[in-house]
N, C-alpha and C positions, 0 to 999 in steps of 0.2 A: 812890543808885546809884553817884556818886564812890567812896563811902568804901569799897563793895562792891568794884570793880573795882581801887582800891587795896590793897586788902585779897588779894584774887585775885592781882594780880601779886606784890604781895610775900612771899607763900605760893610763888609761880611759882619766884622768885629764892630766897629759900631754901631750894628744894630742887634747883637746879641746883647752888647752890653748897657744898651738902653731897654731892651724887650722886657716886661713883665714876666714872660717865663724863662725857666731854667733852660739855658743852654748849654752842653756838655761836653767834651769827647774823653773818652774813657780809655786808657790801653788795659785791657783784659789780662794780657799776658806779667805785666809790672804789679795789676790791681790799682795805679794810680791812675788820678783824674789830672790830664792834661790842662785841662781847662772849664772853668766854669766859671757863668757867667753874673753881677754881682746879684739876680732875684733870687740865686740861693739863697742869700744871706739875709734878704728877705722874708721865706718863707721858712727857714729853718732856726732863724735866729740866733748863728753861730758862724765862726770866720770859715770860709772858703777854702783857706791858705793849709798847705798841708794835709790835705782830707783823703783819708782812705778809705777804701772798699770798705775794709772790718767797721769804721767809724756810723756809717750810713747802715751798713745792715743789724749791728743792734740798734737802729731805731725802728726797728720792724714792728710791728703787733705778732704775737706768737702767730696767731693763721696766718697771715701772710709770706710767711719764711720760706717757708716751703713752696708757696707757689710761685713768688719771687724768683727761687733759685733754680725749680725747674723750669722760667721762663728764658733764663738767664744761660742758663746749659744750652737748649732750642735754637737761641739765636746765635751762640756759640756756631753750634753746629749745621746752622742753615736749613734746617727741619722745617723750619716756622715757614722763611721765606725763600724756598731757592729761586726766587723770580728778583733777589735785593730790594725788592718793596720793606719799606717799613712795618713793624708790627704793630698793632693800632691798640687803641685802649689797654695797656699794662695797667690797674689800678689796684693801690695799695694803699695803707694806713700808717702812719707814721707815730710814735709818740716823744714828743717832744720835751725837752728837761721839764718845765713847767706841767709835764701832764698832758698839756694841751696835746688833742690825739687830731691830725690832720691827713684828710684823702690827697692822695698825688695821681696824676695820671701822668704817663713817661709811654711816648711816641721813640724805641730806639731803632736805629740802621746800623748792620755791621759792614764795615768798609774794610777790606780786603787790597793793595796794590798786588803790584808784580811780582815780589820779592815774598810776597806771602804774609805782610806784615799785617796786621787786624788792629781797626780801631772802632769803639763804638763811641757815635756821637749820636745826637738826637734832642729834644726837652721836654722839658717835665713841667706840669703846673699843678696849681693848687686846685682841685674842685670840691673842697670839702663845705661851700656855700652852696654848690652844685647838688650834690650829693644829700645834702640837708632836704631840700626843695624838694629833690624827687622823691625821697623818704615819706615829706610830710604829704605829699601829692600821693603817696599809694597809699598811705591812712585813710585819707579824708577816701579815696577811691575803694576802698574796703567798709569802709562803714556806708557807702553810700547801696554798693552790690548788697549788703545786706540786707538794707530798708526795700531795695529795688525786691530781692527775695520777699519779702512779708508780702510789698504788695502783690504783688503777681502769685504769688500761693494765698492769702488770707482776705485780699479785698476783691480780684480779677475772678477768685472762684467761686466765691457766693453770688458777685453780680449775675454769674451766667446762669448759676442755678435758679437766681430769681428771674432771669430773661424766658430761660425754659419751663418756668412754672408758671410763668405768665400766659405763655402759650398757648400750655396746655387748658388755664384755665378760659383762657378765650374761646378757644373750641369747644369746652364744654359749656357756657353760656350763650352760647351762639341762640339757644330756641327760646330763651328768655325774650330776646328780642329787647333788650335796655339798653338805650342809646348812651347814657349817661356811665352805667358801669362798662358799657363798652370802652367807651371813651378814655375810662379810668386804666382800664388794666393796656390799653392799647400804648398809653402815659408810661406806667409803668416799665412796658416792653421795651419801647422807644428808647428810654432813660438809661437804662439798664447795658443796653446796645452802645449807645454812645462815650457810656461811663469806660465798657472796657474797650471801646477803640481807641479812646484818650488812652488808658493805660498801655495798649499793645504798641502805640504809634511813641510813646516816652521811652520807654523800653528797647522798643528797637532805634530809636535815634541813640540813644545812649550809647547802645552796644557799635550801633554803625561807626558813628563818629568816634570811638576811642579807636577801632580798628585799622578806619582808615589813615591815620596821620604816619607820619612817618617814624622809620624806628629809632628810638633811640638809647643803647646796649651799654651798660654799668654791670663791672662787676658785682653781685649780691649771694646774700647768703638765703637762698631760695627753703630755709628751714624755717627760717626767722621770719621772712615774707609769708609762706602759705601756714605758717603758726598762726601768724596776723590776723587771718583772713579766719580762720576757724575758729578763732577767738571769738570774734565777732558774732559766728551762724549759731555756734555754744551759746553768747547769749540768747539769742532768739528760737534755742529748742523748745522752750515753753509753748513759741504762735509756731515755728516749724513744723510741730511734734515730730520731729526725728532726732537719733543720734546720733553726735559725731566721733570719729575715733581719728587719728594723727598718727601716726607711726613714722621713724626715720631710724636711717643707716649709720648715722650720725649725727651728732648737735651742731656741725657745721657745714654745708654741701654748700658749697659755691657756685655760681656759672658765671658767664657774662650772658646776658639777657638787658632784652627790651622789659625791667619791671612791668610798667603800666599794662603793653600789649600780653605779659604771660600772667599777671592777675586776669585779665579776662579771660584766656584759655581756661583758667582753674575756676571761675567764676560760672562759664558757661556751661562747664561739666558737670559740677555743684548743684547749677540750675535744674539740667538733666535729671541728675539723682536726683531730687528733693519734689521734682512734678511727678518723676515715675515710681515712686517711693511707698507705699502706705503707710500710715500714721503707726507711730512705735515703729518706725524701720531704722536699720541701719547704713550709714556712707562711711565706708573709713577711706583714708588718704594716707599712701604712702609716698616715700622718697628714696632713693636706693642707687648710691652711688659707688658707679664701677670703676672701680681706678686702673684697671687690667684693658678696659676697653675707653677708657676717658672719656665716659657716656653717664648722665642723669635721666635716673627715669621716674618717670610719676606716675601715679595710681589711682587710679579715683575709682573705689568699688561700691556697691550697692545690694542691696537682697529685694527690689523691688518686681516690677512688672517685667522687665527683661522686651528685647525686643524681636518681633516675630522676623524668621529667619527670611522673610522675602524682600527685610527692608535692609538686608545686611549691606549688599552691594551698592547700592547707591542712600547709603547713611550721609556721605560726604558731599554728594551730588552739589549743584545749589538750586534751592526749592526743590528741595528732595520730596519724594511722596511719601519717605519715613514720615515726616513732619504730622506730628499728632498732640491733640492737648494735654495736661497733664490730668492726672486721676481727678482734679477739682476743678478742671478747665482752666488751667492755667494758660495764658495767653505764650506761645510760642513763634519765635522770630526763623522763618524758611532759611534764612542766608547762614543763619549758627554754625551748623557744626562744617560748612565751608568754608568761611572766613577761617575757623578755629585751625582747621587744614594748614590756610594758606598761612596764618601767624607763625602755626610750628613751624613749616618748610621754610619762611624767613628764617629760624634758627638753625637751617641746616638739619631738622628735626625729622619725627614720623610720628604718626599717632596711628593707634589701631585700637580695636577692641575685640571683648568676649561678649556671648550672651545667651542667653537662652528666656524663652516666654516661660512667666512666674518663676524664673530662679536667678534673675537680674542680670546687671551688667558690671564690665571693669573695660573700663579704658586706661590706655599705657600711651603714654608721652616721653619720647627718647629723646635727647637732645644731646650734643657736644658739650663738654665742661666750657670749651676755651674755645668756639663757635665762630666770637665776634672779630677772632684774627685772621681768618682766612674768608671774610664776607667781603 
């Protein structure tokens, strides 16, 4: 049984100390690192040997210090996990002697014997390649909602208004009896029709397909993300004609989130305002974090059309009967604001809203700061 169990650890050790990630065990209590494995030296670019707590936490980023340590306390204390499951996505910023500033994620378990003795082992890797990609992927996905906005307010609501005046004009030629302008304005109609099913059927594949895929939760700084995005609809308040306003609780609100899937919840809401909106209206967007309740909330308000109270109850339905165009026939996708549901409640979230006809709406998005440790 020895030879077994020696055999077993030292199979253990040589694969920590071949692995590309950081493999660790920590005593809490001493603050020394028992062992680590050589891809620290790797990605930190400094010896191993002798390494303490104090040494690693000034390479912090000033935000992260704080959340660090009340991660750090949590697992102390078995808050995080009293089922001993591991606590999943820790991710933090490092800045390195060279400057060089690198993302870590650290997967830690706290091991407890009989005697009461606590170690925390676990590892850590580098995803600041990771991190990069998803960044540039919410850009490119923010500038793209934008254009997706022009067309569906600037191109989707003139076509319909020409499909509807074509209409009308066909019925009132009808006693002419001309085959040939018949033919034209019929042309016309046809075109018209087809142009915005192309746009409705882009539109909602767009939206379907980002929704559906599966989640995947990064810590971010959700100020700087929905800053992003409203940058973008700023530029385009000249074809919008609306305004936008931004408000937060602070210059840095964290969560761990699905970026991609919670740009579309704020994208869809966006949507919302800007179809039910009148020209010269205003959307402001707030953020407002509770540190008393460790909840994030968003805000998406509007002074537009507001919606009539019969469609309160089943807003969230799917293919709700709320479902209506927007003030210039904006093409509008039934499945919205269900999927939007179902996205929050993946965050362990809620969404609800206010409203009233002609005095607009706000919707409120709650979420957990620190969500993606107990999913």
């Amino acid at each position: 049984m020895e030879s077994h169990d020696s055999l077993v650890s030292n199979t253990l050790y040589q694969l920590a100390e071949q692995n590309d990630l950081i493999v660790f065990i920590f005593d809490p209590d001493t603050k020394q690192f028992l062992y680590l494995s050589p891809a620290f030296e790797q990605i930190f670019d400094r010896s191993r040997e002798g390494l303490l707590y104090t040494d690693l936490f000034s390479l912090l980023d000033a935000d992260d210090q704080s959340y660090l340590e009340e991660a750090y306390q949590k697992l102390l204390s078995g808050e995080d996990n009293p089922t001993g499951e591991a606590n999943k996505n820790l991710e933090f910023r490092i800045a390195l002697a060279d400057e060089t500033i690198k993302w870590l994620q650290v997967k830690p378990l706290l091991i407890t014997d009989q005697h009461h003795t606590r170690l925390i082992t676990g590892t850590a890797e580098d995803i600041t390649a990771r991190r990069h990609y998803i960044e540039l992927e919410s850009r490119h996905a923010n500038k793209k909602n934008a254009i997706l906005q022009i067309l569906s307010h600037d191109l989707a609501g003139p076509l319909a208004t020409i499909q509807s005046l074509s209409s009308v004009i066909s019925t009132a030629i009808q006693s002419y009896k001309n085959e040939d302008i018949s033919r034209l304005i019929d042309l016309i109609t046809q075109t018209s029709k087809r142009s915005i099913k192309i746009i409705r059927d882009f539109i909602e594949q767009e939206f379907l397909e980002s929704a559906e895929s599966d989640l995947v939760k990064t810590r971010v700084n959700l100020v700087e993300i929905v800053g992003q995005m409203l940058e973008e609809m700023q530029r385009s308040e000249q074809y919008l004609q609306k305004t936008f306003h931004f408000t937060h609780s602070d210059p840095t609100i964290y969560a761990v989130i699905d970026e991609v899937k919670f740009v579309q919840i704020i994208n869809n809401l966006l949507s919302n305002a800007i179809k039910f909106t009148s020209d010269d209206g205003v959307i402001t967007v707030s953020i407002d974090d509770n540190e008393q309740t460790d909840t994030i909330r968003l805000t998406v308000k509007d002074n537009g059309i507001g919606i009539p109270e019969k469609y309160h109850a089943s807003l969230f339905d799917k293919f709700t009967k709320a479902r209506r165009p927007g003030l210039r026939k904006e093409v509008t996708v039934g499945l919205g604001m269900s999927i939007i549901k179902t996205i929050v409640e993946w965050h362990q979230g809620k969404i609800w809203f206010e409203s009233k006809e002609n005095a607009g709406s706000t919707f409120f998005v709650e979420i957990p700061r620190y969500g993606a440790y107990h999913k």
